[in-house]
N, C-alpha and C positions, 0 to 999 in steps of 0.2 A: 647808271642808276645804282645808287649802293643799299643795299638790303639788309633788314636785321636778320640774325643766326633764328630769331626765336620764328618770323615769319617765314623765312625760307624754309626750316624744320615742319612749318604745322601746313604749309603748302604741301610741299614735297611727299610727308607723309599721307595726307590724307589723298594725295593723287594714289599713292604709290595701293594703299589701302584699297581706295575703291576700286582700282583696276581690279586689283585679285581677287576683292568679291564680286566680282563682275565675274569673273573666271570661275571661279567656285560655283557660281551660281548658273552661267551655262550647263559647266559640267556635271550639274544638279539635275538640270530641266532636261539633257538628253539623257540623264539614265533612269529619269523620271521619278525623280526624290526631290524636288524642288524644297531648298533650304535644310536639307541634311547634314551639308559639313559644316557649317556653321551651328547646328543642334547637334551635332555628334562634336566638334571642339568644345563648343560650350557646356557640354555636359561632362568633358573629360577637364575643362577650365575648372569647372566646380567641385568636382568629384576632390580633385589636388589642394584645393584652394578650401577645403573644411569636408564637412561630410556630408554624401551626396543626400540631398534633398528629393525625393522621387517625387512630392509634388509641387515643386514648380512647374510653372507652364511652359510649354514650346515658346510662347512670345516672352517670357522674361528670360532665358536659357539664351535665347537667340538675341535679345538686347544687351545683354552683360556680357556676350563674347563679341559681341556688335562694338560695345564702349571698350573691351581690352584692346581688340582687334586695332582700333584707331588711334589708343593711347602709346601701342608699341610701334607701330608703324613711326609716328610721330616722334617720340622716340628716338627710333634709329636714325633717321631722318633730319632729326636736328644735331646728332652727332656726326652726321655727315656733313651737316651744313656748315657744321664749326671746322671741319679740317678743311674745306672748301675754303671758310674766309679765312681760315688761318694759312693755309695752301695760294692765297692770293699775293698774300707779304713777304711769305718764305716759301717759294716754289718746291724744294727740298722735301716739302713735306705732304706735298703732291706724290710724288716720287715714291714714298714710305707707305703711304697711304691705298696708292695702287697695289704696289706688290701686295700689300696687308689683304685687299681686297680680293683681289684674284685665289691668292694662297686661302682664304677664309670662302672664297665659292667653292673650291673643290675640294677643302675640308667638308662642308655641308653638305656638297653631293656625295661623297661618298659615305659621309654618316647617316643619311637620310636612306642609301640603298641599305647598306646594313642593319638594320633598323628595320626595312619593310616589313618585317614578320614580324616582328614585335606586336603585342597589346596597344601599348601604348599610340600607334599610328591609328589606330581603328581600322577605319574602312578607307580611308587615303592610303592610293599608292605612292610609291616617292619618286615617280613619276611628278604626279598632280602635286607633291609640294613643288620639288625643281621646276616644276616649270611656273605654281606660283612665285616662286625666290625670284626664278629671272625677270618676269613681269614686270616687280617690284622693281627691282633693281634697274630695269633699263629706263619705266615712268621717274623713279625719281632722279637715278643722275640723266634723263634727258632735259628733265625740269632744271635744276639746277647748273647743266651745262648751259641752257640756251640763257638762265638769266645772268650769267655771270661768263659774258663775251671771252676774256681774257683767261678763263681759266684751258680752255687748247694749249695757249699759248706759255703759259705757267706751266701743264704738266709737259710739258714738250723740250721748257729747257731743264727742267728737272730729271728728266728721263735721259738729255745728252749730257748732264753734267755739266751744264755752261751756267756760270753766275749771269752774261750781260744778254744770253740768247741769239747772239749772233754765232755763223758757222764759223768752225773750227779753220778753216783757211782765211775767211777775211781778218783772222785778229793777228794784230802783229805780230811779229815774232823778238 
């Protein structure tokens, strides 16, 4: 079944999204601030984004980091979905794409601990991002692996360096 880049991006993301506020929002209700990080992003969203307004309300605060929350996820998402269907034609770029990936998670992690004492994180540890990052990450390329059967198979001869994907002993010599 072939998928547009634009539908697999606004899937994947909005999976990838609500998982973590799903996360966020446990992690809410057991320290018993139910919608805190969402009103503490959103108010540090706005504070950046012009000057902080001290009266908007909790529900408008918590809907305009609700609508960025969804548009970035998205976002990311559809830029993954393009090196997916571009990764489908030229497997090579599966290959690129991975290392890029891996190498850019543990740049995050480790910028994310560094960082924990900053202002800027608020009241999130960098814990509770990483382990939203992974979330994301594993909802949307689980999403995107399972619709696009072939892509195992594409990052697998990209990763041995084989143009036709068969083993290196079956091809002639």
């Amino acid at each position: 079944m072939r998928h547009s880049v634009f539908r697999d991006g606004v899937i994947a993301g909005s999976l990838g999204a609500t998982a973590v506020a799903i996360l966020f929002f446990i992690v809410d209700i057991v320290a018993g601030h139910p919608l805190h990080t969402p009103l503490g992003l959103g108010r540090g969203l706005i504070s950046v984004l012009g000057p902080a307004a001290t009266n908007d309300s909790d529900f408008v605060v918590i809907a305009a980091y609700t609508l960025f929350h969804y548009a970035a996820f998205i976002g990311v998402a559809t830029l993954a979905a393009v090196i997916v269907h571009w990764g489908l034609e030229v497997p090579g770029v599966l290959a690129g794409a991975f290392v890029l990936f891996v190498a850019t998670e543990i740049g995050f992690y480790l910028m994310s601990s560094i960082l924990a004492d900053s202002p800027f994180f608020g009241t999130l540890s960098w814990v509770q991002v990483a382990t939203g990052n992974l979330v994301d990450a594993v909802v949307m390329g689980a999403y995107l692996w399972r619709t696009h059967p072939t892509l195992g198979h594409g990052l697998n001869v990209a990763l041995r360096g084989d143009d036709d994907g068969e083993p290196h002993a079956a091809r002639p010599r």
